[in-house]
C-alpha positions as CSV (number, residue, x, y, z in Angstrom):
1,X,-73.8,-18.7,16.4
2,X,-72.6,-21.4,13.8
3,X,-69.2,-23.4,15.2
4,X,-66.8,-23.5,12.9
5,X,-64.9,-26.7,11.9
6,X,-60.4,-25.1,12.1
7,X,-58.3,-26.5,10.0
8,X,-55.0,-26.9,10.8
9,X,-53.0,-23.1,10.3
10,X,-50.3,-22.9,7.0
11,X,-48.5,-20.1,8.0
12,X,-45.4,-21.3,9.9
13,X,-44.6,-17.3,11.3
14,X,-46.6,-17.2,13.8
15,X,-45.7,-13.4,14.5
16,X,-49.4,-12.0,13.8
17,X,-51.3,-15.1,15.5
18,X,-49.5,-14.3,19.0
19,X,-50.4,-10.9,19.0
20,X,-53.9,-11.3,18.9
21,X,-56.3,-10.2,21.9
22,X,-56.9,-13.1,24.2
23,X,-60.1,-15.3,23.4
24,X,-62.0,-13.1,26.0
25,X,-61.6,-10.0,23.9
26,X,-62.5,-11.2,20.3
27,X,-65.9,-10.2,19.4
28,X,-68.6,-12.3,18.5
29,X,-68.4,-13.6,15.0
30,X,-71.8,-14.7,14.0
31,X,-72.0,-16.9,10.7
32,X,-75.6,-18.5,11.0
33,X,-77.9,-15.4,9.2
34,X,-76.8,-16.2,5.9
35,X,-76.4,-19.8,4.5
36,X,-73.6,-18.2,2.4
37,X,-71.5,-17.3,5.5
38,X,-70.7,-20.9,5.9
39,X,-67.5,-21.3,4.0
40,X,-65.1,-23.9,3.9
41,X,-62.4,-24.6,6.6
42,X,-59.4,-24.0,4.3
43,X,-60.1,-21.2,1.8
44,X,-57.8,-18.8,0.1
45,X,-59.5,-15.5,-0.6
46,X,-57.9,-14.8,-4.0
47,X,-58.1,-18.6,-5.5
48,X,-61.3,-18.5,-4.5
49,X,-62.0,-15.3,-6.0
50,X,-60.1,-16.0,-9.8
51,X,-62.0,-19.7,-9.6
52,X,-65.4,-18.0,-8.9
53,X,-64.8,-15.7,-11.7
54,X,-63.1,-18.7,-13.9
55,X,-66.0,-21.1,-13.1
56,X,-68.8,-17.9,-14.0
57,X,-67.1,-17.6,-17.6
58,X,-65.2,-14.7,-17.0
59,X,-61.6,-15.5,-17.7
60,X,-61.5,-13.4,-20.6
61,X,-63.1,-10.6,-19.5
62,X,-61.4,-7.4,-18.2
63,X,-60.6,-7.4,-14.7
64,X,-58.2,-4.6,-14.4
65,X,-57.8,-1.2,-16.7
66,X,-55.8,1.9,-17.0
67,X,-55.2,4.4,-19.9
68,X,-52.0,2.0,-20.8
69,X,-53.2,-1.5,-20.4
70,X,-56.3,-4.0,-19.8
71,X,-56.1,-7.2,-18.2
72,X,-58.5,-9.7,-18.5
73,X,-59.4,-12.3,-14.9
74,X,-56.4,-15.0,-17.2
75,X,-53.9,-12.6,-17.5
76,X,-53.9,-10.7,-14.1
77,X,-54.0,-14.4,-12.3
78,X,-50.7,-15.2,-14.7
79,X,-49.3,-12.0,-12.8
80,X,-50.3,-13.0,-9.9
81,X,-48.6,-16.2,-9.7
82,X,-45.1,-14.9,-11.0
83,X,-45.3,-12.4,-8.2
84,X,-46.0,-14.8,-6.2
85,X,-42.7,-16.8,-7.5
86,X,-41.0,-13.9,-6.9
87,X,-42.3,-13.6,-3.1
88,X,-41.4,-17.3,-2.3
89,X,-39.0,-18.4,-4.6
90,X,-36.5,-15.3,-4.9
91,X,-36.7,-13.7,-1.4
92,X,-38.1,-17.4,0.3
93,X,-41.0,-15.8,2.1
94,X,-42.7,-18.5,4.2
95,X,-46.5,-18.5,4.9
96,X,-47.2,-15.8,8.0
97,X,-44.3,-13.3,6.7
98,X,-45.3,-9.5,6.2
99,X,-45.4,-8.0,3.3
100,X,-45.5,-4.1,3.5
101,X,-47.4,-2.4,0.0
102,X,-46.6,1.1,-0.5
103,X,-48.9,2.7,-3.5
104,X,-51.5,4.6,-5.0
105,X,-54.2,2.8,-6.8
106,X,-52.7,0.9,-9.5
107,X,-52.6,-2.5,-11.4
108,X,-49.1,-2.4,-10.1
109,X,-50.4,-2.1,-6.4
110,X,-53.6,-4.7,-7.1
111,X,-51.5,-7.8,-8.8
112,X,-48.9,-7.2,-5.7
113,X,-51.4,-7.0,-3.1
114,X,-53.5,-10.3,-4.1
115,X,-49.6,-11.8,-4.6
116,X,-49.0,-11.4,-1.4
117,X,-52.4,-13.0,0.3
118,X,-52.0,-15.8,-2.6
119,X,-48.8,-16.8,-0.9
120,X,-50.4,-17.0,2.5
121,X,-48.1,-14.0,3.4
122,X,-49.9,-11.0,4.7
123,X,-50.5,-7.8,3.2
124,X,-49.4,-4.9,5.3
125,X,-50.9,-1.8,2.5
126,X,-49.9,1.4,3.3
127,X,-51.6,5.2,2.6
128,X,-49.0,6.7,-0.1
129,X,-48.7,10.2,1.3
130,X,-47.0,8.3,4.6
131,X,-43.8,9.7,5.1
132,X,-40.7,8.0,6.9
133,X,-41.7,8.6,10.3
134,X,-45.4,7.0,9.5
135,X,-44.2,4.0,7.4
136,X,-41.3,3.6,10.6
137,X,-44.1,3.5,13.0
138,X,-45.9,0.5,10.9
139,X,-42.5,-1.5,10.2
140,X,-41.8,-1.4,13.7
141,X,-45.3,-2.9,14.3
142,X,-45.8,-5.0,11.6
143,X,-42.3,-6.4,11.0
144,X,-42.6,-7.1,7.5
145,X,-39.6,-9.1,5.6
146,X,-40.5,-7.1,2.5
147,X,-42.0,-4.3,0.8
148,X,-43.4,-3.7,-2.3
149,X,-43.3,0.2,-3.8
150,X,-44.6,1.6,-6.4
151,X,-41.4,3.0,-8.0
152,X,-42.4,7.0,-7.7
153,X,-42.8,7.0,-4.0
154,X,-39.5,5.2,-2.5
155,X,-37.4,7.7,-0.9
156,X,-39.8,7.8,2.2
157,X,-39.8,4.0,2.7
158,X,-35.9,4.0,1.8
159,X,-35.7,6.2,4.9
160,X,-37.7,4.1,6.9
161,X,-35.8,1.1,6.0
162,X,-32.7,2.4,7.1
163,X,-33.6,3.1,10.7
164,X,-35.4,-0.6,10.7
165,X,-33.8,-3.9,11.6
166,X,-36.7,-5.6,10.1
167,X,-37.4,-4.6,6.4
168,X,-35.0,-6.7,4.6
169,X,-35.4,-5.4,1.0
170,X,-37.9,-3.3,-1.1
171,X,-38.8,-4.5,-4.7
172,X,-40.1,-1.7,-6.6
173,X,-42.9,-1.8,-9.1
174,X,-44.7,0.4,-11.7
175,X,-42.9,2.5,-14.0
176,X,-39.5,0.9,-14.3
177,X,-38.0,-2.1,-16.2
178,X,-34.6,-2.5,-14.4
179,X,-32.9,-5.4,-12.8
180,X,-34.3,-5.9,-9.4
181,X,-37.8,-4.4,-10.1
182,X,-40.7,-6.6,-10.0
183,X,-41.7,-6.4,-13.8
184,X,-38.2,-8.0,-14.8
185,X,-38.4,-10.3,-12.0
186,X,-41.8,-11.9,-12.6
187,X,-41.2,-12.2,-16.6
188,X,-38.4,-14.8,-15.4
189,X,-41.4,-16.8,-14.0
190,X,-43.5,-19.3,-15.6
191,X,-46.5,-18.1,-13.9
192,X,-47.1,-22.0,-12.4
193,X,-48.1,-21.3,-8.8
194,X,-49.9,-23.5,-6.4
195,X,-52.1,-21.1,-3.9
196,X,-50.7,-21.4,-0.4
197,X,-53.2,-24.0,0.9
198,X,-54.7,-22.0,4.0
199,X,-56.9,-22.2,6.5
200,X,-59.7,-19.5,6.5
201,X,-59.1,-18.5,9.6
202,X,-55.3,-17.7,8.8
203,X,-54.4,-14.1,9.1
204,X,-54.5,-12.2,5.3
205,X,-53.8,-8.5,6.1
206,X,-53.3,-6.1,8.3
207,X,-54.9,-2.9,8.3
208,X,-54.0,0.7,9.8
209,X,-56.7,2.7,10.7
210,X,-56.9,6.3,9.2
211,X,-55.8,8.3,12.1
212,X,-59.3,10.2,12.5
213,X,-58.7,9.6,16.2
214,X,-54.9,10.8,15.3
215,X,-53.5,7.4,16.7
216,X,-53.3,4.5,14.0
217,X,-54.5,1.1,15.3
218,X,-53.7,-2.5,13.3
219,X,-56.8,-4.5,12.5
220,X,-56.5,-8.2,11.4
221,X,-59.0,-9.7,9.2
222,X,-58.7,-13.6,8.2
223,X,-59.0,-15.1,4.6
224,X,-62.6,-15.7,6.0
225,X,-63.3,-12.5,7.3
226,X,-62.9,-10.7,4.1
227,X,-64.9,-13.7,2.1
228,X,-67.5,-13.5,4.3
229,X,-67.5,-9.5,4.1
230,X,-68.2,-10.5,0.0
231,X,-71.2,-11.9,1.0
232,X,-73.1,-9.3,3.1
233,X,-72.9,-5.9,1.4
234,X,-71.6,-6.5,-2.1
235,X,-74.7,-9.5,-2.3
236,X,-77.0,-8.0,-0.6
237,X,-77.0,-3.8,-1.1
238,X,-74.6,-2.9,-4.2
239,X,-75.3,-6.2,-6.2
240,X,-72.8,-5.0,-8.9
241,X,-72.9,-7.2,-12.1
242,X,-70.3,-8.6,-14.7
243,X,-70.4,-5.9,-16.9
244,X,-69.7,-3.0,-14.8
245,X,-66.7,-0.4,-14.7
246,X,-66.0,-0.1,-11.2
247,X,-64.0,3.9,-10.3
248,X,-63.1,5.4,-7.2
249,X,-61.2,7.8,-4.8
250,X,-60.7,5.8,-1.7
251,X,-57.1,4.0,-1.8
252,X,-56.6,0.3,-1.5
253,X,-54.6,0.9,1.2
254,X,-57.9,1.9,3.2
255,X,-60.4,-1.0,3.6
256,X,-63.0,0.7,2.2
257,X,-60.9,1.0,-1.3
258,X,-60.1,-2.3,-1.1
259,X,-63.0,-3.5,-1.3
260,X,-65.0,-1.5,-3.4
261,X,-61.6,-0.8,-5.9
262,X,-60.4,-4.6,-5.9
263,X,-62.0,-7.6,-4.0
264,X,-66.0,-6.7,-4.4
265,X,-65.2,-6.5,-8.3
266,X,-63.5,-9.6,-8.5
267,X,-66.3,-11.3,-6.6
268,X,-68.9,-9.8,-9.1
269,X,-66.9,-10.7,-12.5
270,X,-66.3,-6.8,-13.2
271,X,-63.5,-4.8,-13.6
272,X,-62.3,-1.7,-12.2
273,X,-60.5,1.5,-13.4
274,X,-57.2,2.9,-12.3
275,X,-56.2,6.8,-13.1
276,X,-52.8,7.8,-14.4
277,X,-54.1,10.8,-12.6
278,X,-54.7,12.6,-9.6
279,X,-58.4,12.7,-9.0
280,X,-59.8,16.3,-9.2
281,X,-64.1,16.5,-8.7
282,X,-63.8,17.6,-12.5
283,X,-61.2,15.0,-13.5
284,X,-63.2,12.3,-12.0
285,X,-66.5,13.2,-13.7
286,X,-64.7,13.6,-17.6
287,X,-63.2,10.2,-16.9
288,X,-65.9,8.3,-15.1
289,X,-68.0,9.4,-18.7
290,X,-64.7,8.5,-20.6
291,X,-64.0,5.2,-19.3
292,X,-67.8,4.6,-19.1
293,X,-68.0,3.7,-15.3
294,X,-70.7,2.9,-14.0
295,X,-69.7,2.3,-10.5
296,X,-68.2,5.1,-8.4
297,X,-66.8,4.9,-4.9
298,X,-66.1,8.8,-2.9
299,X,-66.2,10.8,0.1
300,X,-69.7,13.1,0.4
301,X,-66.9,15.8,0.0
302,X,-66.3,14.8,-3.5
303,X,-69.9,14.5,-4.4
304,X,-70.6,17.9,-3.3
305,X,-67.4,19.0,-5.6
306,X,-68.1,16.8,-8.7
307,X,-71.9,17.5,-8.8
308,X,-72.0,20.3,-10.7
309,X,-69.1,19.4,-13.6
310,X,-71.4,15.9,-13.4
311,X,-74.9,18.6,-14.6
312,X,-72.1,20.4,-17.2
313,X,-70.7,17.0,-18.8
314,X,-73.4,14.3,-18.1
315,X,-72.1,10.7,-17.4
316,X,-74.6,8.6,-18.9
317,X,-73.5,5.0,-18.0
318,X,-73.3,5.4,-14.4
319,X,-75.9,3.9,-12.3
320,X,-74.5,3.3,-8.7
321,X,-73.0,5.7,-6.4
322,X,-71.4,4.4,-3.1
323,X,-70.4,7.1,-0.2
324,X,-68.8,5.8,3.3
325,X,-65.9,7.2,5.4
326,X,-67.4,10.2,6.9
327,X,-71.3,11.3,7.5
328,X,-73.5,11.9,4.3
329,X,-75.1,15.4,4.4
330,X,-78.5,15.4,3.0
331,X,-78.0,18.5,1.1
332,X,-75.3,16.8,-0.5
333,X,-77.5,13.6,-1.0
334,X,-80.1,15.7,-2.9
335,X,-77.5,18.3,-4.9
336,X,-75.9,14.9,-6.3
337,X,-79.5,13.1,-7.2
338,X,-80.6,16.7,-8.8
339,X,-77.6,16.8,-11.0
340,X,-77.4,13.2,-12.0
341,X,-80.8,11.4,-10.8
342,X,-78.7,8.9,-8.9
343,X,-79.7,8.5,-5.6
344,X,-76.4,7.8,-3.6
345,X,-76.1,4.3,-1.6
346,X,-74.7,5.6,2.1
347,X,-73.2,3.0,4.4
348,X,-71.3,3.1,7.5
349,X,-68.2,0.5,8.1
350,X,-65.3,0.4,9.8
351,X,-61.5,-0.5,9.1
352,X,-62.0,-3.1,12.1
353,X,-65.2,-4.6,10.9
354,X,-63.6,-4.5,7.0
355,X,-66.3,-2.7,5.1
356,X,-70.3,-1.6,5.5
357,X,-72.3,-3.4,8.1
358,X,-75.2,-0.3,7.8
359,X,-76.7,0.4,4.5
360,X,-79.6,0.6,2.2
361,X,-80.2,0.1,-1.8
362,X,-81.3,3.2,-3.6
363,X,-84.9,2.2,-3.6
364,X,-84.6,1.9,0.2
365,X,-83.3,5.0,1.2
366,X,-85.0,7.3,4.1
367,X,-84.0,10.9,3.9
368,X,-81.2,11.8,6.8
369,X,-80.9,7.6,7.6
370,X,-77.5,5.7,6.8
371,X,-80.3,2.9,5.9
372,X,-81.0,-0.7,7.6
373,X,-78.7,-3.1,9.4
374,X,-77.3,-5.4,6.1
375,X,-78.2,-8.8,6.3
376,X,-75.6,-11.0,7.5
377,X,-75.1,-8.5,10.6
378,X,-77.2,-7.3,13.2
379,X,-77.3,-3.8,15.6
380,X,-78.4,-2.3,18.4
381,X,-78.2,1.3,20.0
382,X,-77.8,0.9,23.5
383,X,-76.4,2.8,26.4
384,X,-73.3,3.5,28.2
385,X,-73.8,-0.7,30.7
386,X,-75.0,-1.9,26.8
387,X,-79.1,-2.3,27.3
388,X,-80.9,-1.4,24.4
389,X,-83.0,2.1,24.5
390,X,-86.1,2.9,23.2
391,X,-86.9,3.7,19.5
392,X,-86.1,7.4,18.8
393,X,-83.0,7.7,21.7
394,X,-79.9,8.6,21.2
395,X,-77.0,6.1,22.3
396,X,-74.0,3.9,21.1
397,X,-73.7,1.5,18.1
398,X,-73.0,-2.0,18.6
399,X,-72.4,-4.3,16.0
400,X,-72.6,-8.2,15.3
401,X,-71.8,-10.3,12.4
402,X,-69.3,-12.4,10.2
403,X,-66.3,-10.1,10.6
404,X,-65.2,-8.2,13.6
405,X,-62.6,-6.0,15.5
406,X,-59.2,-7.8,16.5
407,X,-56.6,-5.4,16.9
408,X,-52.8,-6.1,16.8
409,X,-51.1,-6.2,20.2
410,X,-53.0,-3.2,21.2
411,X,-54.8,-2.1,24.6
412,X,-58.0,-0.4,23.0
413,X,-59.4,-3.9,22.2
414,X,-61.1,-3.7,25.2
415,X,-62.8,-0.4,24.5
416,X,-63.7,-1.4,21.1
417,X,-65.0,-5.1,21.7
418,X,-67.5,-5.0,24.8
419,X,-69.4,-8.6,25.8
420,X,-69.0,-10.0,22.3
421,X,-70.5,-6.6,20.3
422,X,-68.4,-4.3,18.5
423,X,-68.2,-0.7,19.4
424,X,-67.3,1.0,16.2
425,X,-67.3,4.8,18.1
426,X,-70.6,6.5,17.0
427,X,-73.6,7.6,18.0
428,X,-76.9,6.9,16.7
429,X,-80.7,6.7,16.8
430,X,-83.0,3.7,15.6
431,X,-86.2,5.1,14.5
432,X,-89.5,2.1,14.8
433,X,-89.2,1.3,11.2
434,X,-85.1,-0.2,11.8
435,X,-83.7,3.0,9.6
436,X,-80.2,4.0,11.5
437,X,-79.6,7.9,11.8
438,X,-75.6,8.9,12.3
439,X,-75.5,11.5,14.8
440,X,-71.7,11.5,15.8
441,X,-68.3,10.1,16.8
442,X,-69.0,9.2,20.4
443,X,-66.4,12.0,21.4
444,X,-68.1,14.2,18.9
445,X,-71.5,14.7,20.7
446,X,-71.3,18.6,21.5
447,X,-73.2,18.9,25.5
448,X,-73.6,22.4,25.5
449,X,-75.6,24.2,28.2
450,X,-77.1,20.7,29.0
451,X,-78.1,20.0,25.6
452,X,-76.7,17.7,23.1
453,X,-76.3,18.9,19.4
454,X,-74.9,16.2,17.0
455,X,-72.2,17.9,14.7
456,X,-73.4,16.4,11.2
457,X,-76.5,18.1,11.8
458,X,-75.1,21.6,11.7
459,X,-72.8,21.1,9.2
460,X,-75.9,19.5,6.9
461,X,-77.5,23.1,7.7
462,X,-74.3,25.1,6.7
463,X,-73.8,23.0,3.8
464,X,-77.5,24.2,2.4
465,X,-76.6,27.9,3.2
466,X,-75.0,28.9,-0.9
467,X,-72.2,30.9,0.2
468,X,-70.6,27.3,2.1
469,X,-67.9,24.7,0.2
470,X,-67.6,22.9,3.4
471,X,-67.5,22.7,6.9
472,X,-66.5,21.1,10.0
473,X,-68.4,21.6,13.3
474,X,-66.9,20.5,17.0
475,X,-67.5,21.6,20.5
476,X,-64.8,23.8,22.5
477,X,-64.6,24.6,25.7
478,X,-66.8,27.5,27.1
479,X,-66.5,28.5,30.8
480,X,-70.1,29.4,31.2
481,X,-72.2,26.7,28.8
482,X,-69.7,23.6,29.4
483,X,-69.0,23.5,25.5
484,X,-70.1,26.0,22.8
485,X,-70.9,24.6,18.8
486,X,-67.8,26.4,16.7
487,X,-67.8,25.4,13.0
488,X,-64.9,25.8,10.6
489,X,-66.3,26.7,7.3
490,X,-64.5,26.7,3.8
491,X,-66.3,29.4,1.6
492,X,-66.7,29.0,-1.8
493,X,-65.0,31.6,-4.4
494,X,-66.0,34.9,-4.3
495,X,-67.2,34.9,-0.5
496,X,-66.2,37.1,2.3
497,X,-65.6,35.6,5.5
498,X,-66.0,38.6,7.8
499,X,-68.4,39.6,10.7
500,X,-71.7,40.0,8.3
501,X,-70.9,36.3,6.7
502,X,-70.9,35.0,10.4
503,X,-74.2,36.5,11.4
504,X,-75.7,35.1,8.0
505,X,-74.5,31.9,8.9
506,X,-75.8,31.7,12.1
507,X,-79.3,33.2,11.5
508,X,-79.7,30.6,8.4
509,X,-79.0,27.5,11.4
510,X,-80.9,29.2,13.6
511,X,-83.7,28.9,10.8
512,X,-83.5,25.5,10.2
513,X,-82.6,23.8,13.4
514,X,-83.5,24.7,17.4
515,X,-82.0,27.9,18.5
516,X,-79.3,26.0,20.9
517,X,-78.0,24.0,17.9
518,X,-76.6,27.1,16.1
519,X,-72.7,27.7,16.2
520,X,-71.7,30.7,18.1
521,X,-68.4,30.6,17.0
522,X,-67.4,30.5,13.3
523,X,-64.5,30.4,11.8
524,X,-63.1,30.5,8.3
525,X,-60.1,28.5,6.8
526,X,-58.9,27.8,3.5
527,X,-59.4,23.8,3.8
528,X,-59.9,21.6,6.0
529,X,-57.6,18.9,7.4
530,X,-58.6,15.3,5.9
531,X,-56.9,12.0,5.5
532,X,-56.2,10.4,2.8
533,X,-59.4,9.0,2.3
534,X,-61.3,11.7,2.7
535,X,-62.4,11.4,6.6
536,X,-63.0,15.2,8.5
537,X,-60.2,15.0,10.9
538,X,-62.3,16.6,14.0
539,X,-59.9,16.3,16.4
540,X,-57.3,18.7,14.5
541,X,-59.8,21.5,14.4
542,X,-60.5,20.6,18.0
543,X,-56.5,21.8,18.7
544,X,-55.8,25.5,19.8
């Protein structure tokens, strides 16, 4: 592992760096399989990121768009820096303060977020649909000074503010030109701003997992960590260039939406494409071929959805199509390629790792694999004392490489972290040719009469039966086989979900997978329950 040369910390709150796990607990951060993973001791992610795109020429192309307003790499760093006035000169925010974001995907939310981690303060984002309670349970926390709200969704965080002793003011932005909103504030600026001169190991955000597990952990990622995660993925799989339109679903909020919606743009020269909308599958196709995108970032959910208004309405300039944040069916892999000839790029990540450590470029791809470890990380399935097992087994992920779990204050470290490896919380099998196959959440591996049936395999099998929209498969309790397979399927329009629709169901698994694998009890519901970024939430359909 490369040693790393510290430079002495700028942020002055030290409120994040003593909540870290103890030294024992970090995970491994390994540096030395890239020579590009060997950045420099004091490094601000965004200045680096506007003078990589200034020194490639790009100042004066678009960085960010909407249907109201394009701004080019110059003008979004001028906003930028009067934010970042704001932040430190208004409200005197020192280096190390919290700063809570609160907002769907917007310029609004973009400028404020790279603001903030200009400043050396750190970004706290936050999923919009969070309501008091939620946002009450991350102040408490993360203690932020501050908050920044997109104007439309501050009643909830008002509410929140008044049962915290900690949240000292919200600024809102978007949609308003008021005294005391951030628009009016920054045009008092000059937009002269020196970055806060950190060290790469300082602390830039904090992010809250999803709550597939239904209990919201804090990650912490470094100034390095998310440079580094430029470096791996975005180099080495997606290899976006200058002149593409990046779109998505998943919010910035959610590291996978940061990433693919802000920082992975910015570190390839292109721009990206906010909605004044709420995405709908058809809503996203019209505008992906309005805008001219030809990036787009989705759950597998929405590619199932979008495929066939993407056959009706064609959307000729896209050429790369990114899924993560749940399993990828094949059937949904192959309905998408059939209406669009675009062969998806899958990847698996985590919130606590920042984005994708498992992936493979389109001409890669092995039917029913995530893909290969991506280089600048490496992985290994092993079992439950961590020894590796043989080619072809079933076992645990663990995960190495430039970024890596560190959770806020928070016991579960020490599940997550084990000797150095990372133990994201899935299952898998490593065939002999290094292709990794998902086969569940740890907790989701169904042992049912003494045999194990992966989930994502029967709900691929449902998913290629016409009459399904979606599904959701889990193990319950059964007195007699241990656990029984009981999937929750959405039908599409027009279907009958009655006692013949069950049988057909379960004779069309039976036909494609081992008779044991089938789901012997099947029930029918009108949606499914998701978060905000799209993730199955198993452990709800799990509940009585």
């Amino acid at each position: 592992m490369t040693s790393l040369v510290h430079t002495a910390s700028a942020q002055t709150d030290r409120f994040v760096q003593e909540r870290l796990p103890p030294l024992e607990q970090w995970p491994t951060l390994d540096y030395s399989r890239l020579p590009e993973l060997n950045i420099a001791a004091q490094a601000n992610l965004v200045e680096t990121l506007f003078a990589r795109a200034f020194k490639a020429g790009h100042a004066d192309r678009p960085m960010l768009r909407s249907d109201r307003i394009t701004l080019t790499y110059a003008d979004a760093l001028d906003r930028v820096n009067r934010i970042a006035q704001v932040l430190t000169q208004d409200f005197k925010l020192v280096p190390g303060n919290r700063v809570l974001l609160r907002g769907g995907n917007s310029i609004g939310m973009a400028l404020g977020w790279l603001a903030v981690v200009q400043a050396g303060l750190v970004a706290v984002a936050t999923m919009p649909l969070l309501r008091a309670k939620e946002l009450g349970e991350i102040i408490e926390k993360a203690r932020p000074a501050l908050a920044l709200c997109d104007a439309t969704l501050l009643e909830e965080l008002q509410i929140a503010q008044s049962q915290s002793g900690t949240l000292q003011a919200i600024i809102p932005f978007n949609l308003m030109r008021e005294s005391g909103c951030m628009a009016v504030l920054a045009a008092q600026k000059d937009g002269h701003f020196t970055p806060c001169p950190v060290a790469a190991d300082d602390i830039a955000m904090m992010a809250f997992t999803s709550g597939t597990t239904g209990k919201p952990k804090s990650a912490v990622h470094s100034h390095r960590d998310v440079l580094a995660a430029c470096e791996a993925w975005p180099r080495q799989v997606l290899q976006a260039r200058p002149d593409d339109i990046v779109m998505g679903s998943p919010p910035l909020a959610f590291t996978f939406g940061l990433g693919g919606m802000l920082i992975f743009p910015m570190w390839a020269g292109a721009s990206v494409y906010y909605p004044s909308i709420a995405y709908t599958p058809e809503a996203m196709v019209q505008l992906i071929k309005h805008v001219g995108a030809t990036i787009c970032y989705t759950a597998p959910t929405f590619y199932r959805q979008m495929a066939a208004f993407a056959r009706l309405h064609s959307v000729p300039a896209l050429r790369l199509c990114v899924s993560a944040g749940e399993s990828l069916p094949d059937a949904t892999r192959q309905l998408w390629k059939n209406a669009t000839g675009i062969e998806i790029i899958d990847g698996i990540g985590a919130t606590e790792m920042f984005h994708i450590f498992i992936s493979s470029t389109p001409d890669d791809v092995r039917p029913g694999a995530i893909g290969k470890v991506v280089p600048g990380y490496t992985a290994k399935v092993v079992d439950d004392n961590g020894a590796e097992v043989p080619r072809g087994s079933i076992g645990r992920l663990a995960v190495i490489g430039p970024t890596g779990c560190r959770y806020l204050d928070d016991e579960r470290q020490r599940n997550y972290v084990k000797d150095g490896w990372n133990y994201p919380g899935d299952a898998f099998m490593q065939d002999a040719d290094d292709y990794f196959f998902y086969q569940a959440r740890d907790d989701d591996m169904i042992i049912t009469a003494g045999y194990n049936v992966a989930g994502p395999e029967v709900e691929d099998a449902l998913l290629k039966h016409p009459a399904v929209a979606e599904c959701g498969v889990v193990g319950m309790p059964d007195e007699d086989r241990g656990m029984v397979v009981k999937a929750f399927v959405v039908l599409k329009p027009g279907q009958t979900g009655d006692t013949v629709m069950i049988k057909t169901l379960q004779d069309h698994v039976k036909a494609m997978l081992a008779p044991f694998k089938y789901p012997r009890q099947i029930e029918f519901l009108p949606k499914l329950p998701r978060t905000e970024t799209g993730k199955l939430q198993r452990f709800k359909l799990r509940k009585p």
